[in-house]
Structure formats: structure tokens, C-alpha cells
N, C-alpha and C positions, 0 to 999 in steps of 0.2 A: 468391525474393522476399525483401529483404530491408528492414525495420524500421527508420529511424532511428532514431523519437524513442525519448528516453533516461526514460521517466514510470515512475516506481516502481509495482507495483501493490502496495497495503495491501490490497485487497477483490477481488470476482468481477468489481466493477463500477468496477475503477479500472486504470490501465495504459499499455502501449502498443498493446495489443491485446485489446479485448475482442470476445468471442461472447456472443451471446444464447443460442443454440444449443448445441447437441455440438460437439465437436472428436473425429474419426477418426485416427487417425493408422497407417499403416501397418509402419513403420519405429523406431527408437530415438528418443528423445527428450532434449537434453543442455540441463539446465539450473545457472547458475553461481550459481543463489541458492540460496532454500527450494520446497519444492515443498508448497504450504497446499491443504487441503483441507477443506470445511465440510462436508463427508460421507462418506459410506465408500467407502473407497480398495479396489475389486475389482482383485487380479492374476491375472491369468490364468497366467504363465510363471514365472522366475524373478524375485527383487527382490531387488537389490545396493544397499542404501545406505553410500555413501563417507561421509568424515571432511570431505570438500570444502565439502558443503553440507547441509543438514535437511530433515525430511519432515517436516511438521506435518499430524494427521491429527485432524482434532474429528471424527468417528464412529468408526466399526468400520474394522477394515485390514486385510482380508478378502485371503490371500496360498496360493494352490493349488500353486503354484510352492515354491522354495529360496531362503529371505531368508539374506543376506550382508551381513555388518556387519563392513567391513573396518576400522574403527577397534582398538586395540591399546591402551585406556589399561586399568592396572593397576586394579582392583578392592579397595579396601582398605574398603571402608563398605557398608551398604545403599543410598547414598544416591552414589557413585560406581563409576567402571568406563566400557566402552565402551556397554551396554546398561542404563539403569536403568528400573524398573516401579515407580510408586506403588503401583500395588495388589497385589493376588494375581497368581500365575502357575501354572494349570493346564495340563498336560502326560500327552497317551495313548501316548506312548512313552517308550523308553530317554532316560535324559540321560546323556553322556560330557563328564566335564568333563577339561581338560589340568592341572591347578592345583590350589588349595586348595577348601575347601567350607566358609565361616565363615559358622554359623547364631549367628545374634543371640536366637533364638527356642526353642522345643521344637520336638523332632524328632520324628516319629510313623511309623513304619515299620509297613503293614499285613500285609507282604506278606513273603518270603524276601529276605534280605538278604545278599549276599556282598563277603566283605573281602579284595583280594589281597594290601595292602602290608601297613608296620605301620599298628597302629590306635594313637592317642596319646588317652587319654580325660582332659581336666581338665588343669590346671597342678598338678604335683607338690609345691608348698609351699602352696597353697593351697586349692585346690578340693575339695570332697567329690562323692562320686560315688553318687547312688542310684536304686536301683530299685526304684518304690512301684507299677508294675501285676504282674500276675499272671501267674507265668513256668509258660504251659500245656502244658510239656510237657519232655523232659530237655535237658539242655546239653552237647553233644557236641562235643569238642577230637580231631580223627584225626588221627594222624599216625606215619608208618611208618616215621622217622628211629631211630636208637637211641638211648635213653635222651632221649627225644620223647612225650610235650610236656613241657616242664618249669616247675611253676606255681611262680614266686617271690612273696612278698612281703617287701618289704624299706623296711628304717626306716633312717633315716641321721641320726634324731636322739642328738646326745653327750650321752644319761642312760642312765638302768639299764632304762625301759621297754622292750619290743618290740615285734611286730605280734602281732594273736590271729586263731584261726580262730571266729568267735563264732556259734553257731547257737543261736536264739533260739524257742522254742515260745511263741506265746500263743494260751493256748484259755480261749473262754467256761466252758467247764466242766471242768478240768483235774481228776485226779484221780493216786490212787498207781499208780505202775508206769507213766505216759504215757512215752511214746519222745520225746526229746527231738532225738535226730540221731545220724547213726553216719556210720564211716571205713569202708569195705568193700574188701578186695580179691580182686579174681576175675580166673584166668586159664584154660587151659582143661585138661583133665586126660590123661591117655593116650588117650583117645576122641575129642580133637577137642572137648568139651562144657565150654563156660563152666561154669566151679564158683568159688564162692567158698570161698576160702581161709580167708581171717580177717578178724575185725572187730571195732573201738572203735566202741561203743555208748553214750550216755548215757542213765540214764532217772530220771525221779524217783519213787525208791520209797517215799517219804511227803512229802506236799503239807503236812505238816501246816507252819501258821508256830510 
């Protein structure tokens, strides 16, 4: 069967072919425009949308199948890329990205978190880096290399300042003798048994001002 007239559809009820009705279709369907929808788009299989032409969906795009978004434009904003979302995007599985991960926003990680590459935190002249929630439990660097892990901090400013190791106690009700912070080191002894060795300690043995 084929269609001549050439009638643009703008609406449900404009075109070269309108239904009142459903449309069935058994087969694939190839169209060289947009494909508009004034309600929710059910896929049952896979959905492949190209770069060729647009899916316009005003409801829900309800997808049971594997969506394919073979467009390839670079991502450099929230606001470009091959996929953009106005709103939120909630996600009950893994996400694997090939690329970069530029949050505009705070990050909130509930859950275990694992890092294989390097991790790069902040711009190195400028950025300050902090952490104001509550770290519930120890912070653990493993690693079986020798002379691993090795923790640098390093200033590259030309004056007489350094870097400092700064640990800070503030307590509602500080008193003499509070522990302030210690350097501890433990290795294990002829028995196999973690022993600590030795330790720089700070404590303040008069509060008085």
C-alpha cells in the first residue's frame, strides 16, 4: 500500500494518514521523521534510537527491553552530550561509564565504594578539600608492594612554609591529660602477633589559658 499525499502531521488528528483506532503492526517500523507521542510509549523488546531522527514522548517511556542511543556527541555540561535528563535520574543497578564522571553537585555515596584507577580530588592551586560528615569507622590503605603505600604531602610553594600533619581535638568539656592524637606503629612480633612498637602521642596536660 502505498501513501502519496505529502501532509505533515503536527497532531493525532493531522497527516497523511490518520486512525481513529489502534494501529497493530507485526513487523518493524521505519520512520524518517520524529516519532511524537501524547502518552506513554510501552516497549515491549529492545528500543534503538538513532541520531537520524527524535522520539518525542509527553508521558512515561516505559522500555522492558535494551534502549540504544547510538548518537556519540561528547558530554562536556549538564546541559549537553548524546543523552540529556532535566530532572533526576534514578538507577537499581550498576552504572559502567567508558569516560569522565563531572559532578556539578555533591556526591553522596551510601554504600562501598571502590576506586581502580588514580583518584584526582580538586584542582591542585586552588581547591580545598573537606570532610565535615562522620568517618564511622577506620581508614584502611592495603597494599603488598614494598615500601607501599607511601602517603606524600607535598607544597610546591617558593617560601619558608610547609605542609603540617594537624589533628585537632574539640571537646565540650576538655580537661588536663585529654589525648589529643598519636603516631602509632605496630608490626607483628616472633609470634605472628600485631604488637605495637612505638608511639608520638599528644596530650594536653594543663587546659589551663
Amino acid at each position: 500500500v502505498n501513501l502519496n499525499a505529502t501532509t505533515v502531521s503536527s497532531s493525532k488528528t493531522t497527516g497523511a494518514l490518520i486512525v481513529d483506532g489502534g494501529v497493530g503492526v507485526a513487523e518493524d517500523i521505519y520512520t524518517g521523521g520524529q516519532i511524537v507521542t501524547e502518552g506513554a510509549l510501552d516497549v515491549g523488546g529492545n528500543f534503538t534510537a538513532s541520531a537520524a531522527g527524535a522520539v518525542v514522548v509527553g508521558s512515561t517511556l516505559n522500555v522492558t527491553g535494551i534502549s540504544n542511543f547510538n548518537a556519540t556527541t561528547t558530554a562536556t555540561s549538564n546541559t549537553t552530550g548524546a543523552v540529556i535528563i532535566d530532572g533526576g535520574l534514578g538507577l537499581a543497578e550498576n552504572l559502567h561509564m567508558g569516560g569522565l564522571a563531572d559532578i556539578d553537585g555533591a556526591l553522596t555515596v551510601a554504600g562501598a565504594t571502590t576506586m581502580n584507577g588514580n583518584v584526582t580530588l580538586g584542582n591542585a592551586t586552588s581547591d580545598a578539600i573537606t570532610v565535615t560528615g562522620t568517618v564511622g569507622s577506620d581508614i584502611l590503605m592495603n597494599q603488598s608492594g614494598g615500601s607501599k603505600p607511601d602517603i606524600q604531602m607535598k607544597n610546591t610553594n617558593a617560601d619558608a612554609s610547609g605542609g603540617r600533619l594537624h589533628f585537632v581535638k574539640e571537646s565540650a568539656s576538655p580537661a588536663d591529660n585529654d589525648a589529643l592524637g598519636s603516631v602509632a606503629w605496630t608490626g607483628d612480633d616472633d609470634g605472628g602477633n600485631a604488637t605495637q612498637f612505638a608511639e608520638i602521642s599528644g596530650v594536653s596536660i594543663d587546659i589551663t589559658n
